[in-house]
C-alpha positions, 0 to 999 in steps of 0.5 A: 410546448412549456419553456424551464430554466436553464444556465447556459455559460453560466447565465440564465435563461429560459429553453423549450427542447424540441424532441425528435418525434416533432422534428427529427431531431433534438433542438433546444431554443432559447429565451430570455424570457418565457414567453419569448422563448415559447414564442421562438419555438413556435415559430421554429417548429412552423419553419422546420415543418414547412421548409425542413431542416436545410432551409430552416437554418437559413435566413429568410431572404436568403430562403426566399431567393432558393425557393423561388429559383427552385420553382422556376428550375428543375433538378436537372437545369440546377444543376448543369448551371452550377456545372457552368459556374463550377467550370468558370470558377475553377472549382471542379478538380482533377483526380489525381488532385482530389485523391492526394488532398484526400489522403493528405486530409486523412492522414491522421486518422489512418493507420499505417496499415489502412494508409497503405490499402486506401493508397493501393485501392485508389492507384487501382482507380486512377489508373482508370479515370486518370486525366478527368475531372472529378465531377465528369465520372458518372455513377454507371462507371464507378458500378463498373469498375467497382464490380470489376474488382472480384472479391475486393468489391466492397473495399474498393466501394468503401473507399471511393464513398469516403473519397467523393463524400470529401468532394462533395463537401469540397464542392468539387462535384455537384452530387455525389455519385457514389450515393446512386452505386449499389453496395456489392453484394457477395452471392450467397451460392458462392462457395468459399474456398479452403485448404485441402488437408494435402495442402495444409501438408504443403504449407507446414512443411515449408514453413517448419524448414522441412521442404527443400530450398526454404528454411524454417520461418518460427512466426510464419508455421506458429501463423499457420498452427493458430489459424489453421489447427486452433481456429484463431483470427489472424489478428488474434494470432497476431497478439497472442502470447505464449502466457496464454497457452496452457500446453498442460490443460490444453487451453487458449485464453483469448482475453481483452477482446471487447468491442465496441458493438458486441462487449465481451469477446474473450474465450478458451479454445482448446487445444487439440493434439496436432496444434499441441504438437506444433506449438510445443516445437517452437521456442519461447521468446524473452518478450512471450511473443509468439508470432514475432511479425507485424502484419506486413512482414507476415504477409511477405512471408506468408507470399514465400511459403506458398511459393515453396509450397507450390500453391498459386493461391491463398484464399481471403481468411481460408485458414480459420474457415478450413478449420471451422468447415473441418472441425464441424465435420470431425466432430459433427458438432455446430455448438462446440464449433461456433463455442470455439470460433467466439461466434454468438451461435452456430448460425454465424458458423454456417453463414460465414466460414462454414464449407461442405466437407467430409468427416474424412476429410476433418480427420486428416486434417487434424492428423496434420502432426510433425511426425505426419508431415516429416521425419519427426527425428527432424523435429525439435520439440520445446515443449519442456 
């Protein structure tokens, strides 16, 4: 270890880095001097190897104390004493207490939209632990009723690890349980569920107005067009403008999608006939707005349509997922699918939104014109 000179809040001084192949992470040490500086990192270098990185930051006597207590004491006896600590010193708290401070902590790093799915997800929790003390639920019962929850496993999982890591730190539980439940998994012979073309049919015709007792919802059908016949995500659907649709080329241009993980995620997707035809029927709005809904009002809508369909239920994603299952049948080609869904290969398309169907089947789908599923006298195209 050789020290070099440094300034550090504009003074100089003398550091010796640490780097993670020595231990674990990067530590700088300093030193008014060189040789203290080395010195100092030969002695830190000795504790973190023998003590590690949580009693490496503490003060030898208080590290002597830990460490005699914890000969003397097995995990278990530790921490049932701290229990009784715990117990006697009011730290544990309630449920219902512990996920209000919760919320009130992370109130300004939520959204209003992930608010409200962390606030439904943990009423779905208290109704039932309510009454407890946070430190009493075991991680056998979380598994339980996280399991419980079908196909919102995983939400429900992510959720309550953020809500006892925050316990943990406020010393509420003594360990945290979540870290002993398994992440759910999503069995790979699940088949996941998509619209029939007949139900498609349902769905257009009574958001387009066409189905007696319910009027025409412009966002919901142009919702359904980009989903379900131009294979768009919901929130691509959702900030879609009419400046990048190009009905005459019959184009989509998905720009400014970059993330941080995966960079550049833009794309042209084409138009095909029925989405065409669809498209040209809705009316263009001064602000160039196609779907003129924020997210809960969508959903609210989307809730009537089905009813007036008929429909008991609407899968999770089922719109893009029927028309990646039914394009790859149609067409019989897994690059142009996996091209047009913005995925880096086909094997995305296949793992994630791809389910058995016919090449029949993918022709109806995409038959799904106005004139297909009503009179097309009853319908006004915008187009020029």
């Amino acid at each position: 270890m050789k020290a070099r000179r440094a300034t550090v809040r504009g003074e100089k001084c003398w550091v010796v880095p640490l780097g993670k192949k020595l231990v674990g992470k990067r530590i700088r040490v300093f030193g008014s001097t060189k040789e203290e500086a080395e010195s100092r990192a030969e002695e830190k270098l000795s504790e973190l190897r023998q003590h590690g990185h949580s009693l490496a930051e503490i003060s030898a006597s208080h590290r002597g104390l830990i460490i005699e207590w914890r000969d003397k004491l097995t995990a278990t006896q530790m921490a049932e004493a701290f229990r009784k600590y715990s117990a006697l010193q009011g730290v544990s708290r309630p449920v219902e207490a512990a996920a209000r401070d919760y919320l009130e902590t992370r109130q300004s790093g939520f959204s209003r939209q992930h608010k409200s799915d962390t606030a439904y997800r943990l009423r779905k929790f208290l109704a039932s632990f309510a009454g407890r003390s946070i430190d009493s639920i075991n991680p056998g019962e979380l598994e339980t009723f996280i399991n419980d929850q079908g196909a919102s496993a995983r939400n429900f999982y992510k959720v309550l690890r953020t809500v006892f890591g925050h316990a943990r730190r406020q010393r509420w539980v003594v360990t945290d349980p979540m870290a002993e439940v398994p992440r759910p998994s999503t069995a790979a012979s699940e088949e996941k569920a998509i619209f029939k073309p007949g139900e498609m049919k349902k769905l257009l015709s009574a958001a387009a107005g066409l189905t007696e007792g319910h009027e025409r919802h412009e966002s919901s059908l142009a919702l359904l067009v980009l989903g379900g016949l131009c294979g768009l995500r919901y929130s691509e659907a959702l900030r879609l403008r009419w400046s990048q649709i190009d009905l005459t080329t019959g184009e989509i241009h998905l720009d400014k999608l970059k993330t941080s993980k995966r960079g550049l995620r833009g794309r042209f997707v084409q138009i095909l006939p029925a989405a065409a035809a669809w498209l040209a029927t809705l009316p263009r709005a001064e602000d160039d707005r196609l779907v003129r809904v924020n997210d809960k009002n969508a959903r609210r809508h989307r809730a009537r349509i089905l009813k007036a369909a008929k429909l008991k239920v609407w899968p999770h994603n089922a719109l893009r997922r029927s028309w990646g299952s039914y394009h790859l049948a149609a067409f019989e080609n897994a690059d142009l699918t996996a091209a047009q869904m913005g995925h880096t290969s086909a094997e995305t398309t296949f793992a994630k939104y791809r389910t058995l169907a016919r090449k029949v089947e993918g022709e109806a789908w995409f038959a799904l014109t106005p004139a297909t599923v009503a009179d097309v006298a009853n319908v006004i195209s915008f187009a020029a």
